[in-house]
N, C-alpha and C positions, 0 to 999 in steps of 0.2 A: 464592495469588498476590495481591500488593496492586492496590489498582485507581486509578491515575492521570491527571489530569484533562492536556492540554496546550493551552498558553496562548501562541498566537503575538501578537505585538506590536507595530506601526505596522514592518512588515519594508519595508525597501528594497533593492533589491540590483541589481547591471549586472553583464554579462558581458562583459569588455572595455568598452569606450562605450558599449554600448548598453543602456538599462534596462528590465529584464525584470520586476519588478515593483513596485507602487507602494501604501505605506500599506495593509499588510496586516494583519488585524487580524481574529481568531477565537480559538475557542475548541472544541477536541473532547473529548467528553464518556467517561467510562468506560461501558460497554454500552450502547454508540451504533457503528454502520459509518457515518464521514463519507465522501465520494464528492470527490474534486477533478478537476472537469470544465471542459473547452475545449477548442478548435481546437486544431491543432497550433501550436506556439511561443507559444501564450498564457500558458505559464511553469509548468505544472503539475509537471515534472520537478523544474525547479529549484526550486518552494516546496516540494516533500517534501525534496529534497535538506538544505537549508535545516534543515527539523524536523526532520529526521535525524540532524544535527548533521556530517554530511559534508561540505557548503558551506562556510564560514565569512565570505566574503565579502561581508557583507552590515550593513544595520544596522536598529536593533531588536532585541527580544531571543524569545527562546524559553521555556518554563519548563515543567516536568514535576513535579505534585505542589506548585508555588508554588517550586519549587527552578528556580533559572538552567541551563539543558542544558549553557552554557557552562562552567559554574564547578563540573557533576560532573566525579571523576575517571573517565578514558575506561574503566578497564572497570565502574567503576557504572552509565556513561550506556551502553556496552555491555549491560547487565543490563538495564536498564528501558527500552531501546529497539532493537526489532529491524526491521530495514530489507532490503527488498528490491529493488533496484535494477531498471533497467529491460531491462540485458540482461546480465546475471551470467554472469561467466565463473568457467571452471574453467582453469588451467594445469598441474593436475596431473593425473598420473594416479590418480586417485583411484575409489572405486567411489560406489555414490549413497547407501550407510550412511556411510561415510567423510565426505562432504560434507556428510552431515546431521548428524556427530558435529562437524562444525565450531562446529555454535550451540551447543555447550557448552562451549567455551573461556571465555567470561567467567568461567563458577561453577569455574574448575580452576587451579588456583595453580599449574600447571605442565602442561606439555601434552608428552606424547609419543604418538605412537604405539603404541609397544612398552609403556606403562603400563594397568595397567587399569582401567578405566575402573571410577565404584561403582556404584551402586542405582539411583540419583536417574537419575545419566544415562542410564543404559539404557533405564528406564522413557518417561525423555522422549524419547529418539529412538526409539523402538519405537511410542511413541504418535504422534506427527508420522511416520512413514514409515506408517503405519496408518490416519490422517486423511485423507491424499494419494493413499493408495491404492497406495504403492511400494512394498510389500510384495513382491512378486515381482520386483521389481528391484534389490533392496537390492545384492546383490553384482555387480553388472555393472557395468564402468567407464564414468564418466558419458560419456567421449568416444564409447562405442558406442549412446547412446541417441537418440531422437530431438529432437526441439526440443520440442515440449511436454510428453514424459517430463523433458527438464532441467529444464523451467522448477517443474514439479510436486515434484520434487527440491528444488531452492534453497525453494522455497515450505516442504520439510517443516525447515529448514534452518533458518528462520528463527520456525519455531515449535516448532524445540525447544530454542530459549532460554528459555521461557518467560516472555518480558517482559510486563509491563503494556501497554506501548505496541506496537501493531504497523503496519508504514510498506508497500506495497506498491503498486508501479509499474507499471502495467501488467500484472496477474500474470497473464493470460490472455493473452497473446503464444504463438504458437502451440496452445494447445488446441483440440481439438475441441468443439461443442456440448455435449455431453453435462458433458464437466469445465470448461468455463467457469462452466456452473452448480454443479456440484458445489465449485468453487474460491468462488464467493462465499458458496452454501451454507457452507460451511466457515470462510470469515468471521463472517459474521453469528454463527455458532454463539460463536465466540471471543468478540466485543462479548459475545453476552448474558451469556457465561460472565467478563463482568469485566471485557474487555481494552477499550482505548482502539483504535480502526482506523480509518485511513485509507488508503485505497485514490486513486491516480488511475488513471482509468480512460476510454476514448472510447467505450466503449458505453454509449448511454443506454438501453436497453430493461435493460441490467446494472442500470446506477444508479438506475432507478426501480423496479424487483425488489426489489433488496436493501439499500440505503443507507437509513440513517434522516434523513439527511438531504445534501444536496449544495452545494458551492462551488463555485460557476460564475465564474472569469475570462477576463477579456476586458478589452482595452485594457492590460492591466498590472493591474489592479485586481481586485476582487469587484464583478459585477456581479451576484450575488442569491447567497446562503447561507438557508438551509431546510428546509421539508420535501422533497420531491421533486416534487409537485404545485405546491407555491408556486414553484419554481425552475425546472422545467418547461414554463412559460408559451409562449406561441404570441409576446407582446411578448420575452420572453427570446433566445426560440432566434430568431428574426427578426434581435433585434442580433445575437447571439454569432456565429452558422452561418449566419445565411441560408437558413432552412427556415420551412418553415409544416407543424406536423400537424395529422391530421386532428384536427377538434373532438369526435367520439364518443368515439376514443380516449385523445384527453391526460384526457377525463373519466372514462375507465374503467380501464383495462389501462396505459394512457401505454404501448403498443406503438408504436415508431416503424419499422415495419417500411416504413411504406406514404409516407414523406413524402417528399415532393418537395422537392427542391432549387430556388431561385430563381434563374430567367436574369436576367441584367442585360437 
C-alpha cells in the first residue's frame, strides 16, 4: 500500500447562506490518526465531507500525494480514498460480506454479483470482516442486524478498499464500550500500518486515547490543531464547550469523565 500525505487549503464553503467554514488550512500526515473535534454544527461533518471529495461546494483546494482530489479520476480518488459517512445506509437487501465486497468495486473493471470474485479481494474482505470482528455475521442480512453491528459492517467496508487515505464520521455511533475501543484500536493500527486517518469524532476521552493529534473548530474556523495535550487545554475547551476539567487529569489520563459543564 502507498502511503499518502493529504493537504487541505484556505477551504471555504456555505451550506445554502450560511458559512460553515472559514480559511481552513492543514495537513494529515501518513501513520498519524488526525481527530476532528467540536460541538455540534461546528462543521466537522462537512470538512470530512469536503476531504472526501463528496462536497464539492466549496473553495480552496484539496490534494492527496501533491495530486488535486479534484482533477483524479473518480475511481482513482475512489482507490486512494475511502470514506465513511456518518450514518451509511444500506437499501438493499444485501448480507454484511456482500456490503463489505462493495469496497472492492474501484479495483474490479466490472462488477456483478454472479462474477467471481479473485484472490486479492477475498483476502481483503476476509481480512476487514476479521478486523471488525464480523466474522460470525458475515452472512446475515444487514437489515436484521443491530446498529452497531451495521455500523461495524460499513466500517469493515471501507477498509477493504484498501486505500492510503481513510475518512471516518463518527464510526462509534452506536457501539458498545468495549468496540468503541476496539474500533479506534483498530484505527490507530491502520495509521501505523501506513494509512493517512481522519476520524471526526465528539468523544474526547476517544481523541485523547488514540489520535496523534486533534483539530479543534470552533467559530467556522481552527481553533487549535496538535498534539492532544496541546489541544486539550482548560483555555481551549472553555471557548469551544464551555467546560472546565479537572487539572490532575488533563495532566495525566485527559479523562474527561468528571468535568463539569459551565452554568451561565
Amino acid at each position: 500500500m502507498s502511503t499518502l500525505k493529504l493537504t487541505a487549503s484556505a477551504i471555504e464553503c456555505q451550506l445554502g447562506s450560511r458559512r460553515v467554514l472559514t480559511n481552513i488550512s492543514f495537513s494529515a500526515e501518513p501513520q498519524q490518526l488526525t481527530g476532528i473535534i467540536g460541538t455540534n454544527g461546528a462543521g466537522k461533518s462537512t470538512l470530512l465531507s469536503v476531504l472526501a471529495g463528496v462536497h464539492s461546494d466549496f473553495t480552496g483546494s484539496v490534494s492527496i500525494g501533491g495530486q488535486r482530489l479534484d482533477r483524479l479520476p473518480l475511481n482513482d480518488r475512489a482507490k486512494q480514498v475511502s470514506c465513511l459517512p456518518q450514518n451509511p445506509q444500506v437499501h438493499w437487501d444485501l448480507t454484511a460480506q456482500q456490503v463489505t465486497e462493495l469496497g472492492r468495486l474501484p479495483h474490479r473493471r466490472r462488477f456483478n454479483w454472479l462474477n467471481h470474485t479473485d484472490n486479492m479481494d477475498n483476502k481483503a474482505v476476509a481480512a476487514a470482516l476479521a478486523s471488525t470482528q464480523c466474522e460470525n455475521i458475515a452472512h446475515r442480512p444487514v437489515q436484521s442486524l443491530s446498529n452497531g453491528e451495521r455500523m461495524r459492517v460499513h466500517l469493515a467496508r471501507v477498509l477493504a478498499v484498501q486505500a492510503p487515505i481513510i475518512l471516518v464520521d463518527e464510526p462509534t455511533n452506536g457501539l458498545d464500550p468495549y468496540q468503541q475501543i476496539h474500533c479506534f484500536d483498530l484505527l490507530r493500527r491502520q495509521a501505523q500500518n501506513g494509512c493517512t486517518v481522519i476520524a471526526a469524532l465528539h468523544d474526547l476521552d476517544l481523541a485523547a486515547r488514540f489520535c496523534d493529534r486533534l483539530l479543534l473548530l470552533h467559530n467556522k474556523e481552527i481553533l487549535s490543531l496538535g498534539a492532544p495535550a496541546d489541544v486539550l487545554t482548560p483555555a481551549n475547551l472553555m471557548e469551544a464547550y464551555r467546560i472546565t476539567p479537572p487539572v490532575r487529569t488533563i495532566k495525566h489520563n485527559l479523562n474527561l469523565a468528571n468535568w463539569e459543564r459551565q452554568i451561565d
